[in-house]
N, C-alpha and C positions, 0 to 999 in steps of 0.2 A: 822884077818878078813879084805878083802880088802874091798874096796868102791867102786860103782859105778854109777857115778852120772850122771842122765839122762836130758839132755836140749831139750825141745820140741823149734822151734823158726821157724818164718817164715822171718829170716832173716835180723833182725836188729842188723849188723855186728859191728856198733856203740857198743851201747849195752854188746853185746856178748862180741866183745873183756873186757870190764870191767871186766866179768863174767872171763873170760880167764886169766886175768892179776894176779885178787885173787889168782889163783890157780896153778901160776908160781914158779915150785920150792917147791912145796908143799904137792904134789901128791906123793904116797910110791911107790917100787916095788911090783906089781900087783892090781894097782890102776887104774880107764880106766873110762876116758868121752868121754861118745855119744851123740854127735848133729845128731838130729832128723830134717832135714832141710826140711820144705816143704813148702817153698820158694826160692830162690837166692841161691838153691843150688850150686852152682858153686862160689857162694863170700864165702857163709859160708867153704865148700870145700877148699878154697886157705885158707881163716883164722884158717884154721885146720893144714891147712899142714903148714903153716910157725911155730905152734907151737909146732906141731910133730919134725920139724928141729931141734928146742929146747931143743926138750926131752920130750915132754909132753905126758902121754900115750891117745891121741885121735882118734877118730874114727868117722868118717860120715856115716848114715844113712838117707832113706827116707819115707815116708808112706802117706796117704790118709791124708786129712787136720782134722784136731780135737785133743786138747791135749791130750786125754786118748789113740787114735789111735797111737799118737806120742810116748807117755812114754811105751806103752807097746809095740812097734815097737822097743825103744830102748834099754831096757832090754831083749828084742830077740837076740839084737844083739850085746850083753856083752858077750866074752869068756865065757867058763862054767867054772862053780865054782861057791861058795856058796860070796855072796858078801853082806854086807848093800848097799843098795841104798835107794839114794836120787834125790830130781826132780826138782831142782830149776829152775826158771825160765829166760830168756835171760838179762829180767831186774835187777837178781839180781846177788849179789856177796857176796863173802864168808870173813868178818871180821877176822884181825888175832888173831888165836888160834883158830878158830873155826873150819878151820878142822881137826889143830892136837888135837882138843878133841874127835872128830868123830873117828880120826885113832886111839884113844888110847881106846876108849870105845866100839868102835864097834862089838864088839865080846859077850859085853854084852848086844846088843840090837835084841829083836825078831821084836820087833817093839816100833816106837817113833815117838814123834811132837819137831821140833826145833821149834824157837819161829823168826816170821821174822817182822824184825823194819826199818820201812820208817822213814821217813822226820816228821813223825810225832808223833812217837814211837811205838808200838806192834802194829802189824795189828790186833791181838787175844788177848784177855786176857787169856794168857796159868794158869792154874791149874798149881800148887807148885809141886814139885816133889814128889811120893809117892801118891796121887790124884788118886784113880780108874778109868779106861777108863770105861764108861757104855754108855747108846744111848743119856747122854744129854752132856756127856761132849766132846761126837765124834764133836759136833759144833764148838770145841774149837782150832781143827785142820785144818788148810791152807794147801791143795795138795804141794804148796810148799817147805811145811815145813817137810813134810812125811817124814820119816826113817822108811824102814821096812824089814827084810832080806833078799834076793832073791826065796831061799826056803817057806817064808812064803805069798810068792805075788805069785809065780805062782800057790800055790797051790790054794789061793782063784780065779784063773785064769784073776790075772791084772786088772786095770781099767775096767769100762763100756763102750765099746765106743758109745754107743746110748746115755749119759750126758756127760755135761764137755763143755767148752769152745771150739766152734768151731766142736759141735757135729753137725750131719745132723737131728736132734731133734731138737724143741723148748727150751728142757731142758737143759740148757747153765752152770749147776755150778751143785758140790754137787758130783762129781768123787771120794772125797776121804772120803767124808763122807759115802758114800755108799762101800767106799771099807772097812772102817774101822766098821761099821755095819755086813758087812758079817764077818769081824774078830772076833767079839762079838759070833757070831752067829756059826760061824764051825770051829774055832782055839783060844776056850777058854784059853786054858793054855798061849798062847802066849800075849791075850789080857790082863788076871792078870798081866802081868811082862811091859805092858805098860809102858814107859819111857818120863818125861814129860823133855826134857832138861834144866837144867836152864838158867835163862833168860841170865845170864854171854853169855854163849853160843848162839852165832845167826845167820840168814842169812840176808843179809843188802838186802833191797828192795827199790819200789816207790809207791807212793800211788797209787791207783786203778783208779780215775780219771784223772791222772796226763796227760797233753797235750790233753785232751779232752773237746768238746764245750761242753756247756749247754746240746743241743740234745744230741750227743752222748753217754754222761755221763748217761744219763737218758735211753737212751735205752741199755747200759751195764746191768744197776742196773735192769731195767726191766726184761733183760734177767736171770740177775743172782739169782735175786728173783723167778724168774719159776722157775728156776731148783730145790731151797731149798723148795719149796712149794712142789715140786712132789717130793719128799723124805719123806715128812711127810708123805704122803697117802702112797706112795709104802710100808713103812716100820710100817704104821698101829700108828703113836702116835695117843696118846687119843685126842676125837674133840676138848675139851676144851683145851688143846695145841694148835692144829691147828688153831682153832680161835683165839686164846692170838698171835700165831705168826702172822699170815694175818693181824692182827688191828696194831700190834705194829710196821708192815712196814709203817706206817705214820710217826712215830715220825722219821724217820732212819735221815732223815734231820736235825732236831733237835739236835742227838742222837752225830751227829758227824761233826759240823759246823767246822771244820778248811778242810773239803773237799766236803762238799756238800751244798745246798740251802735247807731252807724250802720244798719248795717242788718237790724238789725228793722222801720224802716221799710218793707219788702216786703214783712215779712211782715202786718201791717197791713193793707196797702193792698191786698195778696191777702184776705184775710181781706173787708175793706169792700164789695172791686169783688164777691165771690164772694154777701155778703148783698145784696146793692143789684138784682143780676141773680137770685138766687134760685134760684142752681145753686153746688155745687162744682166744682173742678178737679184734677182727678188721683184718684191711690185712697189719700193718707193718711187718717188715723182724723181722724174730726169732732168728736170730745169736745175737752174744754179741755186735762185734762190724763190720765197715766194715770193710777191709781189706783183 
């Protein structure tokens, strides 16, 4: 089974080369990354080609701004053939052995969560392998960390691009969650054989507010909080959930002090209450972040 691993980026070539560097030499025959550039396409473009020069099986693409636009822009335009893909992101890179575990398992995955560790350890607390995917444990999963066939994404027909990071929606997060839900929901047998990788195995990242001011950070988490709050409603959990989640966006602060303040937690739990009811409040900007 080959690999195809999808990079949405708007061009932080910095970055990206790290991403690029991981996977030097690494990559099998009929293995192919696409950068989804929609930004600085022409930097990304040249940091493609000098590593095409190399050997590296790469390819540049472009699409409409928003990650789920992007990833599913990018697996359009992976040669055909049945392939595992995966989505990581510009900020991250791939630890070694981590993709010759991917190349050597990949054949037995319909779909899976690798597990991605910042500066400060697991972004998720991933479920032990063997661990049922159902609608509570789909939370446990980072878009980034997705592994899922190619055959089994287009059939649930890819991301949403109305959610996700840099959607033209309010609803700013919750792309994989939602993709992995429909999984649940019209490709049962694939969802049992769910694959939780172990933690051995991972994608190295950075934390989520990492280079960002106080504002910022706060209108990320605001943002990202709508999205998971309008997942609750769209996909109907019990209200008693949806209130246990909306309240417990307070403590999020609390919850995780080596990256955020006290009170971030409002901004959260504005973020949650705002997805869960399916309106905004007030007139700041809906995206995650600028840029």
């Amino acid at each position: 089974m080959n690999l195809g691993l999808v990079v949405t980026t708007l061009g932080r070539v910095e970055a990206l080369g790290r991403l690029l560097d991981s996977l030097d030499g690494r990559l099998g025959d009929g293995d192919v990354l696409v950068l989804v550039a929609q930004d600085r396409h022409d930097e990304v473009a040249g940091l493609a080609a000098e590593r095409a020069a190399r050997g590296m099986p790469v390819i540049v693409t472009t699409s409409e701004r928003g990650a789920s636009r992007g990833r599913n822009a990018g697996v359009a335009a992976l040669p055909d053939g049945e392939r595992l893909l995966s989505f990581p992101n510009d900020t991250t890179w791939f630890p070694e052995g981590s993709v010759e575990w991917l190349r050597t398992h990949a054949a037995e995955i319909a779909a899976g969560s690798l597990a991605v560790v910042d500066e400060h350890g697991p972004k998720f607390d991933q479920p032990a392998p063997g661990t049922p995917l159902d609608r509570w444990t789909v939370w446990n999963v980072i878009e980034i960390g997705l592994l899922m066939r190619r055959s089994v994404f287009d059939g649930l027909g890819g991301f949403d691009p109305g959610i996700g990071t840099g959607a033209t929606t309010p609803w700013q997060a919750g792309e994989g969650t939602d993709l992995l839900l429909r999984l649940l929901r019209d490709a049962p047998a694939e969802a049992a054989d769910f694959v939780w990788v172990p933690l051995g195995t991972c994608l190295g990242g950075i934390s989520d507010p990492h280079g960002l001011s106080t504002a910022a950070r706060r209108r990320k988490l605001r943002a990202y909080g709508r999205g998971l709050g309008r997942l609750t409603a769209r996909w109907r959990y019990p209200l008693w959930w949806r209130l246990a989640f909306i309240g417990g966006g307070l403590a999020f602060g609390l919850r995780n002090p080596a990256t955020n303040s006290p009170g971030d937690g409002w901004s959260v739990f504005a973020g949650r209450l705002e997805g869960a009811v399916g309106r905004t409040f007030g007139a700041g900007p809906s995206t995650a972040v600028a840029r």
